[in-house]
DOKOLFI-454613 format. One record per atom (N, C-alpha, C, O, CB): atom name; residue in three letters; x negated, y negated, z negated; chain; residue number from 1. Coordinates in steps of 0.2 Angstrom, whole numbers. Glycine has a CB too. Layout:
% DOKOLFI-454613
CA, Ala, X, Y, Z, A, NUM
...
***
This chain:
% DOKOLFI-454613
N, Unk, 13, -5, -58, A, 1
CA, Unk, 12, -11, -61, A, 1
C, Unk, 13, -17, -57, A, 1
O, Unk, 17, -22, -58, A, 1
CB, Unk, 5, -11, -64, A, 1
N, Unk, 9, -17, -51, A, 2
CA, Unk, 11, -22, -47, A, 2
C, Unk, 20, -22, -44, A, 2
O, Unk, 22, -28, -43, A, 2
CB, Unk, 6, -21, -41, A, 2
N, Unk, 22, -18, -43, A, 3
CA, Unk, 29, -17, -41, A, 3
C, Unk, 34, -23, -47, A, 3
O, Unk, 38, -27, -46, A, 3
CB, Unk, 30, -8, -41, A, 3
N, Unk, 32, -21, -52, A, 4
CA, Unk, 35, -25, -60, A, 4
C, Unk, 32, -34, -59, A, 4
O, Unk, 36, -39, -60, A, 4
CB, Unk, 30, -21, -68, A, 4
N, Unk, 25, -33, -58, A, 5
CA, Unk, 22, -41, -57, A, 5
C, Unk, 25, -46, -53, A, 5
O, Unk, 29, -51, -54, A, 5
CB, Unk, 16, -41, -55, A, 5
N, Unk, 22, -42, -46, A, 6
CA, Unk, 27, -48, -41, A, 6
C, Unk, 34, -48, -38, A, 6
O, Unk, 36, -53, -35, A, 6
CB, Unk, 24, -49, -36, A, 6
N, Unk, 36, -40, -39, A, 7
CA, Unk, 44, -42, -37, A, 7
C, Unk, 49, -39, -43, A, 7
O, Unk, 54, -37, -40, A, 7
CB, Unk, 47, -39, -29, A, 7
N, Unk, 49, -38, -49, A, 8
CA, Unk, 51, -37, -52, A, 8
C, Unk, 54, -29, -53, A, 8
O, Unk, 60, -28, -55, A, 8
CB, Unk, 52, -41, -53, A, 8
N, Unk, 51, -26, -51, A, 9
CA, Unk, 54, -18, -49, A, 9
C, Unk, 52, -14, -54, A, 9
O, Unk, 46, -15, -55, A, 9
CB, Unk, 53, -14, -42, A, 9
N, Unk, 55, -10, -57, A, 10
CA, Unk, 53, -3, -62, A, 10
C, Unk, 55, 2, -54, A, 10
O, Unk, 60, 0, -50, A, 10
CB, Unk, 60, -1, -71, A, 10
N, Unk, 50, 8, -55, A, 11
CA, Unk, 50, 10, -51, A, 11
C, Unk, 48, 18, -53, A, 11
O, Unk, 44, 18, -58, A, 11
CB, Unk, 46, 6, -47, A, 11
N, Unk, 49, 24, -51, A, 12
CA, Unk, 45, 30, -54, A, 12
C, Unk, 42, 34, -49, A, 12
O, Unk, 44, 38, -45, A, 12
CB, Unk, 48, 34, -58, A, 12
N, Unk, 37, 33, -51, A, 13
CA, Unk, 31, 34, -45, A, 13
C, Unk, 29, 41, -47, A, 13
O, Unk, 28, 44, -52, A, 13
CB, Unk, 24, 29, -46, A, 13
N, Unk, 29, 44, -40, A, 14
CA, Unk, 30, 48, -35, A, 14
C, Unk, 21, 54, -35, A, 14
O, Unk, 17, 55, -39, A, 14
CB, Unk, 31, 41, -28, A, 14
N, Unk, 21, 56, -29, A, 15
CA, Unk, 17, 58, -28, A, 15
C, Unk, 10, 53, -23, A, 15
O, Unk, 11, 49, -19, A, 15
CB, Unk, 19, 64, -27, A, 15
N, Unk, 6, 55, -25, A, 16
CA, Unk, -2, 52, -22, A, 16
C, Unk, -1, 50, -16, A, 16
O, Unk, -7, 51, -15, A, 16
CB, Unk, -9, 56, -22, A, 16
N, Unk, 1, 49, -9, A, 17
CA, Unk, -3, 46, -4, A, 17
C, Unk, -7, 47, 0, A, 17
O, Unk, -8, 51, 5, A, 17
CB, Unk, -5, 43, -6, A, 17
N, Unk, -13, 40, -3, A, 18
CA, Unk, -18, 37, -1, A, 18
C, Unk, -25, 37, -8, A, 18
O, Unk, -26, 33, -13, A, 18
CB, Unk, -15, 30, 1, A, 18
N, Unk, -28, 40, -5, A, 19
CA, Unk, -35, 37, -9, A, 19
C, Unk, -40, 35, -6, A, 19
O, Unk, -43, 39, -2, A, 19
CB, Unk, -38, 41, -13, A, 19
N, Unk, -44, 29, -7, A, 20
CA, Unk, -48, 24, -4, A, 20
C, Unk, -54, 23, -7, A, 20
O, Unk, -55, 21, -13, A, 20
CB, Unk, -44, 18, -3, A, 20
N, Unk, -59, 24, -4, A, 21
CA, Unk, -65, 21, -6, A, 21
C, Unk, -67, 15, -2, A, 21
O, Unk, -66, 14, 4, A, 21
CB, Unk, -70, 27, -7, A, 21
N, Unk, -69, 10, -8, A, 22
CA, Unk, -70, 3, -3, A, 22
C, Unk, -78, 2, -7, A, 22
O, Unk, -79, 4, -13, A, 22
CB, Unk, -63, -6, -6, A, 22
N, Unk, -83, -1, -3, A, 23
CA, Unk, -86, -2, -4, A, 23
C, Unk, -91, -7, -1, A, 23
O, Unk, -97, -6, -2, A, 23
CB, Unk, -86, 1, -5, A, 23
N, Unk, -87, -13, 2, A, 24
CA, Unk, -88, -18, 5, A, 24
C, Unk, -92, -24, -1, A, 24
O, Unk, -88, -26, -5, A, 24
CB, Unk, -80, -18, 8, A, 24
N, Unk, -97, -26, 0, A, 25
CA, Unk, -100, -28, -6, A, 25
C, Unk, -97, -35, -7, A, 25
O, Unk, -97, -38, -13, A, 25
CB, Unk, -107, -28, -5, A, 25
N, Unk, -96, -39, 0, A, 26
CA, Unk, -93, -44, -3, A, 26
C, Unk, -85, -47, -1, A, 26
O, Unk, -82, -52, 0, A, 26
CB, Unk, -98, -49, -1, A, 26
N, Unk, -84, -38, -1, A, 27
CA, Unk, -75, -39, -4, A, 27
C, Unk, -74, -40, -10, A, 27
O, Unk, -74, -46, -13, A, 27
CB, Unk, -70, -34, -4, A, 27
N, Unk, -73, -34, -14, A, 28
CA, Unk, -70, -30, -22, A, 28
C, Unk, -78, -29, -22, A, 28
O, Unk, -80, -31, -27, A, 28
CB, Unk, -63, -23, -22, A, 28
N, Unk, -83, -26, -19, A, 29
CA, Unk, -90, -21, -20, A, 29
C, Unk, -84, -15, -22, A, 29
O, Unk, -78, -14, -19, A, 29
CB, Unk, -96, -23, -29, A, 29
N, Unk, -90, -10, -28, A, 30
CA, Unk, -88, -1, -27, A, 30
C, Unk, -80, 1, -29, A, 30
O, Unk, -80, 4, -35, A, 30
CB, Unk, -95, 4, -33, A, 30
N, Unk, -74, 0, -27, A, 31
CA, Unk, -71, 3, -29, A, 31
C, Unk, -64, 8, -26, A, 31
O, Unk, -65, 8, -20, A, 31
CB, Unk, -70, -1, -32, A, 31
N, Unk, -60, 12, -28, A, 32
CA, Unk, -56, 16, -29, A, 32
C, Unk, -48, 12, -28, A, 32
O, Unk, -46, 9, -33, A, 32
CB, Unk, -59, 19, -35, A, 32
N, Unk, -44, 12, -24, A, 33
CA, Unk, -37, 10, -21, A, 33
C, Unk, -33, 17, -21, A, 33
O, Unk, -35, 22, -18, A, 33
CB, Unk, -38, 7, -14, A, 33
N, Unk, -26, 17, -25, A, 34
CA, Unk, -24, 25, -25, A, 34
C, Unk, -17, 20, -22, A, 34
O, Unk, -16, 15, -25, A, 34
CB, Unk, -24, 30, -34, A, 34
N, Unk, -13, 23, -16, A, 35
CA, Unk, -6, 23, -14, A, 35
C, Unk, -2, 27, -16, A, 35
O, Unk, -4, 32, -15, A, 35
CB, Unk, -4, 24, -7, A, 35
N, Unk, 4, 27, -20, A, 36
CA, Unk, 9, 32, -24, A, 36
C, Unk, 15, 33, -19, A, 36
O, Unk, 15, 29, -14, A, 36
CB, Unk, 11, 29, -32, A, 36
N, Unk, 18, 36, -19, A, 37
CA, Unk, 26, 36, -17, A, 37
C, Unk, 30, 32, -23, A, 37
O, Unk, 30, 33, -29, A, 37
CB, Unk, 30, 45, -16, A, 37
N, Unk, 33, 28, -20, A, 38
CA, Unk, 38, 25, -28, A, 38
C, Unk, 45, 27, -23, A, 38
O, Unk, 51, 24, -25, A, 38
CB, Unk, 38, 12, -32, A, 38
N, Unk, 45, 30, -19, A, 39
CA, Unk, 56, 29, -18, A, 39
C, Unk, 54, 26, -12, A, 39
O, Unk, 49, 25, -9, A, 39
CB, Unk, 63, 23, -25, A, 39
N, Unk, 61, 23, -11, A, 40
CA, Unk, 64, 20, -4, A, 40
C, Unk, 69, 14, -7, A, 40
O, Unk, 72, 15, -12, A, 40
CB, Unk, 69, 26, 2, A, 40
N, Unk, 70, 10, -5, A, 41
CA, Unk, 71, 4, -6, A, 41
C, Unk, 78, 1, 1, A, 41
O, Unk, 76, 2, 6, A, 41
CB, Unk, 63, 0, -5, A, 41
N, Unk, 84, -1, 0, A, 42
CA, Unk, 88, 0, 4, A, 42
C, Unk, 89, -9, 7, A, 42
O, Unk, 93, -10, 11, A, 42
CB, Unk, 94, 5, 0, A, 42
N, Unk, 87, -14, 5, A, 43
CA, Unk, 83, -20, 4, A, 43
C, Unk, 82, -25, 0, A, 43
O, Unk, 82, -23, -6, A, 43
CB, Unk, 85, -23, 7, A, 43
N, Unk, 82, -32, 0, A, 44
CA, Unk, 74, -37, -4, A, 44
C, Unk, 80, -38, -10, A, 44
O, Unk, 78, -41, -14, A, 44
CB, Unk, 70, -48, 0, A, 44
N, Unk, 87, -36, -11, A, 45
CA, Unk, 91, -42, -17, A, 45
C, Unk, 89, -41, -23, A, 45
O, Unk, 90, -45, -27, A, 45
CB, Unk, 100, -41, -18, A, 45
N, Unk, 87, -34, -25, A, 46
CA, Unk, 85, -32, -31, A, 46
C, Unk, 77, -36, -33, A, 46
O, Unk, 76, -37, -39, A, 46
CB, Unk, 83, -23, -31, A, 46
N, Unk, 74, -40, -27, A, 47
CA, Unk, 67, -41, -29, A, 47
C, Unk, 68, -47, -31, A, 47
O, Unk, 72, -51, -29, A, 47
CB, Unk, 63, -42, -23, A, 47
N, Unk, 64, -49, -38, A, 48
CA, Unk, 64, -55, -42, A, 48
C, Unk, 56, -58, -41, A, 48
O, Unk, 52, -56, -44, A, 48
CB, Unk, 67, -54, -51, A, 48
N, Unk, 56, -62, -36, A, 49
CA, Unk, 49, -64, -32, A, 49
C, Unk, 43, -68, -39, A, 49
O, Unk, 46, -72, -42, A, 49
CB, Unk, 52, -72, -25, A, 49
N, Unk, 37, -68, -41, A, 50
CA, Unk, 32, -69, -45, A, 50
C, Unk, 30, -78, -39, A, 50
O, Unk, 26, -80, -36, A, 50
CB, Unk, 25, -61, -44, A, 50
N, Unk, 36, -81, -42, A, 51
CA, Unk, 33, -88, -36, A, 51
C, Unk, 24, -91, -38, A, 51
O, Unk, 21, -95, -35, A, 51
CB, Unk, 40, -98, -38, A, 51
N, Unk, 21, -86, -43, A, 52
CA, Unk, 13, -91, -41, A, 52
C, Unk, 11, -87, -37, A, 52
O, Unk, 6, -90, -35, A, 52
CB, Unk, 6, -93, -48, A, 52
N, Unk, 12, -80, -33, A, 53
CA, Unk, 10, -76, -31, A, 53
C, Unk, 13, -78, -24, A, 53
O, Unk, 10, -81, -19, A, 53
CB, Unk, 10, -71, -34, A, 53
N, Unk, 21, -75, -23, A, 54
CA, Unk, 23, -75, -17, A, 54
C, Unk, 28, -80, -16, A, 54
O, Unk, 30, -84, -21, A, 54
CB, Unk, 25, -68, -16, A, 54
N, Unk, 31, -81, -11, A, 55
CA, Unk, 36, -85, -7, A, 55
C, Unk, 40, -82, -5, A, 55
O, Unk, 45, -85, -6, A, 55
CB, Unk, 34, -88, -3, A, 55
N, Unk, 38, -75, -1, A, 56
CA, Unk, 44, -70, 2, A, 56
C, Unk, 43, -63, 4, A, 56
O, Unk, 39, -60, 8, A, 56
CB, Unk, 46, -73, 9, A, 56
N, Unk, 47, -60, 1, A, 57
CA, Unk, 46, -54, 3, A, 57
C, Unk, 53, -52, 8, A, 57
O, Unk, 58, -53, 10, A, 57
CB, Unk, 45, -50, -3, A, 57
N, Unk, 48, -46, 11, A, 58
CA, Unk, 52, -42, 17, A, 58
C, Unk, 50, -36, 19, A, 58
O, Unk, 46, -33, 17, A, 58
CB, Unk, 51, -45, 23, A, 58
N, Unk, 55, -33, 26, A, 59
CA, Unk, 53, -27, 27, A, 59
C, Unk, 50, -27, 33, A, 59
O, Unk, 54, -27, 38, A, 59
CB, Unk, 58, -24, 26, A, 59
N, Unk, 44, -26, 34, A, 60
CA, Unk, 42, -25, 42, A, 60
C, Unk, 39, -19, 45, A, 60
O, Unk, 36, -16, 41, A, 60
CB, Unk, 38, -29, 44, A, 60
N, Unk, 40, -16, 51, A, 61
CA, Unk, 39, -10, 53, A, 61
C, Unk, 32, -7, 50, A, 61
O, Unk, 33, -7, 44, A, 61
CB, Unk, 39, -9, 61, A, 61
N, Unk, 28, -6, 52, A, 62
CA, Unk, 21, -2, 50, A, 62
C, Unk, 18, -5, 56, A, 62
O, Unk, 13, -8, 55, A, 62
CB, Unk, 22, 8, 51, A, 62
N, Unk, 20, -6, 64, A, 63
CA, Unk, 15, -8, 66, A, 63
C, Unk, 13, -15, 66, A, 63
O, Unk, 8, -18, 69, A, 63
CB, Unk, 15, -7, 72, A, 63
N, Unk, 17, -18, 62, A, 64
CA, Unk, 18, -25, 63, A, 64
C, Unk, 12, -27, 54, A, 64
O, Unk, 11, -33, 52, A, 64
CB, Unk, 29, -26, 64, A, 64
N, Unk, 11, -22, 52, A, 65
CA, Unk, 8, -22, 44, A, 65
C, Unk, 0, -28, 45, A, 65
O, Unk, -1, -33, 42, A, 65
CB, Unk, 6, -12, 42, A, 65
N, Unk, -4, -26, 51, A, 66
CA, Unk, -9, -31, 53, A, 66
C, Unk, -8, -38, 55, A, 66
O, Unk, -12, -42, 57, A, 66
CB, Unk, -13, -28, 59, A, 66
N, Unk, 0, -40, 53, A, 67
CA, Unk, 3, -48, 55, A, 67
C, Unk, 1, -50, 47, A, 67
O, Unk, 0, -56, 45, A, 67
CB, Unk, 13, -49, 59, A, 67
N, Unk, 2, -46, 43, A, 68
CA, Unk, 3, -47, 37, A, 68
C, Unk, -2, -47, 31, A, 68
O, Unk, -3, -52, 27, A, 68
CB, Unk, 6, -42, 35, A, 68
N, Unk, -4, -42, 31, A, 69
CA, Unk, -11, -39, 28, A, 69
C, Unk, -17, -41, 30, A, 69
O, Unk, -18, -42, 36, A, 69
CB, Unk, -11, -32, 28, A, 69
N, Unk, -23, -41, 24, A, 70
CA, Unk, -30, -39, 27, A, 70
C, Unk, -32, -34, 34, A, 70
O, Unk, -37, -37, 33, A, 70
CB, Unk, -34, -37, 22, A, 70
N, Unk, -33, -31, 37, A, 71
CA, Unk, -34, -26, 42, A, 71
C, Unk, -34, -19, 37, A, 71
O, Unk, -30, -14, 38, A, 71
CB, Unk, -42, -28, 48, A, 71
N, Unk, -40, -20, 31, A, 72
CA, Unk, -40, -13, 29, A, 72
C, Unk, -33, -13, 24, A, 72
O, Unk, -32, -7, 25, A, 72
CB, Unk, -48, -11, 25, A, 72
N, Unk, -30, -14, 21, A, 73
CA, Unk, -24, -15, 19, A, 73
C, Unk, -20, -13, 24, A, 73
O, Unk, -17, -7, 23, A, 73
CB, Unk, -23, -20, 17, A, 73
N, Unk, -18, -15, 28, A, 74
CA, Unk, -15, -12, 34, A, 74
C, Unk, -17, -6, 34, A, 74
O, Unk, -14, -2, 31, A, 74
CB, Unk, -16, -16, 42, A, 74
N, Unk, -22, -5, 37, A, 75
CA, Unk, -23, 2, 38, A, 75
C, Unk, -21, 6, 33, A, 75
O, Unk, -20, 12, 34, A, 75
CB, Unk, -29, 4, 39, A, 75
N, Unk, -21, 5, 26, A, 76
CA, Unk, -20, 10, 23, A, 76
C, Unk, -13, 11, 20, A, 76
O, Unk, -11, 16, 17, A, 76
CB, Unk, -24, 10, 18, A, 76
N, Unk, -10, 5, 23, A, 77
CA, Unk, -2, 8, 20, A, 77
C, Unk, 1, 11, 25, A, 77
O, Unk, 5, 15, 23, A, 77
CB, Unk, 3, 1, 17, A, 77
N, Unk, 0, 9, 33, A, 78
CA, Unk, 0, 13, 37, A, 78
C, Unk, -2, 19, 37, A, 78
O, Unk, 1, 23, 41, A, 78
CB, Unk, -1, 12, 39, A, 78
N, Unk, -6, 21, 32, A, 79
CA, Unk, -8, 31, 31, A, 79
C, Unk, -3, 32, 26, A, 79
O, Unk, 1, 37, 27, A, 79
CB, Unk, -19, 34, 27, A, 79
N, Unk, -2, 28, 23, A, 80
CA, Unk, 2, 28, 17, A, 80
C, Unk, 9, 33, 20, A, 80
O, Unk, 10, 39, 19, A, 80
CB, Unk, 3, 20, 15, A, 80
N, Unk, 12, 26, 23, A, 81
CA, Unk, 18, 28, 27, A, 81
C, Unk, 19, 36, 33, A, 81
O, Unk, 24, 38, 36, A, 81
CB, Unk, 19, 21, 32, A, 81
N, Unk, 13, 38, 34, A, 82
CA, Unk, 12, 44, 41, A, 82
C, Unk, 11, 48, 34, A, 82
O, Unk, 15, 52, 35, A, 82
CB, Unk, 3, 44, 48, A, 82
N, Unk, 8, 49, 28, A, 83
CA, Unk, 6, 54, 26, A, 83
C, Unk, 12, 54, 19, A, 83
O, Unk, 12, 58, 15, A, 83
CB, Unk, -1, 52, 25, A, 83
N, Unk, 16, 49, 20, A, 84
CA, Unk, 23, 50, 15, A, 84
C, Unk, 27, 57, 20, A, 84
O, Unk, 28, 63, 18, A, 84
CB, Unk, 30, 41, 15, A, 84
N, Unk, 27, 54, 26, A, 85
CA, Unk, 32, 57, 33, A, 85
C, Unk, 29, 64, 34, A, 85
O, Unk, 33, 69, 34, A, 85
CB, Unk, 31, 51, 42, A, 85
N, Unk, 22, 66, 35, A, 86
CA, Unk, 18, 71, 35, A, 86
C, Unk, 19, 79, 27, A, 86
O, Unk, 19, 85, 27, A, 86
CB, Unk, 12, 68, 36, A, 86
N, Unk, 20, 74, 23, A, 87
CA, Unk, 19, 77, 16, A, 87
C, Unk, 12, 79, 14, A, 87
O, Unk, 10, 84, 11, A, 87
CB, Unk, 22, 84, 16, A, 87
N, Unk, 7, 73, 16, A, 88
CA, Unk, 0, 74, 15, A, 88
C, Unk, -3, 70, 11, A, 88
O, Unk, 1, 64, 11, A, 88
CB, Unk, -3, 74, 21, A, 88
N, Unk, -9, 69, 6, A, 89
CA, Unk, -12, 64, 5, A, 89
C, Unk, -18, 64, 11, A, 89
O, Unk, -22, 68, 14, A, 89
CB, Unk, -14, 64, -3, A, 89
N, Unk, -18, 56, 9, A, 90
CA, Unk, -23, 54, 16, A, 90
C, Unk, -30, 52, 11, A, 90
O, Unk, -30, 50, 5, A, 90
CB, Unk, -19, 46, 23, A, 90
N, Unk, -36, 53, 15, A, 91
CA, Unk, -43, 51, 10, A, 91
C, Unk, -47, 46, 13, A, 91
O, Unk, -48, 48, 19, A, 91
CB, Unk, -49, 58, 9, A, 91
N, Unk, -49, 40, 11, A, 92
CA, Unk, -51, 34, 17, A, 92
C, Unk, -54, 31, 13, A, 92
O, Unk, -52, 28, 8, A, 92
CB, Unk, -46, 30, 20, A, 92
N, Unk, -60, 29, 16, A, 93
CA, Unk, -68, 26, 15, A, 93
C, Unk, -67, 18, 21, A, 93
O, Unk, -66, 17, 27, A, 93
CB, Unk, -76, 34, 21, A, 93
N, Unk, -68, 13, 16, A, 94
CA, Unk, -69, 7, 19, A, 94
C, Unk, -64, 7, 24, A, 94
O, Unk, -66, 4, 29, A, 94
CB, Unk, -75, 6, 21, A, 94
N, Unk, -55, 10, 24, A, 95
CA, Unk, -51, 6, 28, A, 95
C, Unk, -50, 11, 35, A, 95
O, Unk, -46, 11, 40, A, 95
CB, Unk, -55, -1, 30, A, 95
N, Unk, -55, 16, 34, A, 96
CA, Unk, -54, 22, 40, A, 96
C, Unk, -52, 28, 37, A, 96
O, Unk, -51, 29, 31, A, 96
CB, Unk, -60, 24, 45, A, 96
N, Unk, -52, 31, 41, A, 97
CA, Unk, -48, 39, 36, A, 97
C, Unk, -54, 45, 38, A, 97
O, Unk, -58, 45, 42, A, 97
CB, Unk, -37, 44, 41, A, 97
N, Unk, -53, 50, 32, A, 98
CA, Unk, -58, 54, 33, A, 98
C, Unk, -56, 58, 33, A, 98
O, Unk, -51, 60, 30, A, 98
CB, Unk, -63, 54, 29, A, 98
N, Unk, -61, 64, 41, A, 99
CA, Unk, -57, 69, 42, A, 99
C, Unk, -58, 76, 35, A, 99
O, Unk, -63, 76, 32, A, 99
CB, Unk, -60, 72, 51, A, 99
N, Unk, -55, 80, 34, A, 100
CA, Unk, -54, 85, 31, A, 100
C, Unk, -60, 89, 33, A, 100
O, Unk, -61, 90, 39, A, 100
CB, Unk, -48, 87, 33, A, 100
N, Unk, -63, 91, 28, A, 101
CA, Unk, -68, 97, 31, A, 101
C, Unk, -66, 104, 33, A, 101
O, Unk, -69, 109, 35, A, 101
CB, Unk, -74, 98, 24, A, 101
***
């Protein structure tokens, strides 16, 4: 849905990721953030930009994601990206990852 909103992409999504529990009371409070795989993207020309939202979009590394993002957003698209590359879903509480029992 967001992929369609702000840059106008149809996209077919993939397998799970990331799942997040946030529960930061005076962010969002109690909720649930799911990261999918949608594909790979070869660059921005296909993107038709949402101007009340955004101004620009781009591609930047993974470490460079905390220039961009809130801190816990960074972090999770960064698990996102290790756990596309791994073949794993990653499980994460408030922005940190949680180890596997």
């Amino acid at each position: 849905r967001e992929l369609a909103e702000e840059l106008g992409l149809v996209a077919t999504i993939g397998r799970l990721l990331v799942v997040e529990h946030q529960s930061v009371p005076e962010d969002k409070g109690d909720s649930l953030m799911f990261v999918y795989d949608a594909g790979e993207l070869d660059g921005t020309d296909s993107f038709v930009l949402c101007a009340d939202e955004l101004e620009e979009a781009r591609f930047v590394e993974p470490g460079q994601l905390d220039e961009f993002l809130p801190v816990r957003q960074a972090r999770r698209l960064a698990a996102a990206v290790q756990a596309r590359k791994a073949g794993v879903t990653v499980e994460m509480v408030n922005g940190q990852g949680v180890d596997a029992p």
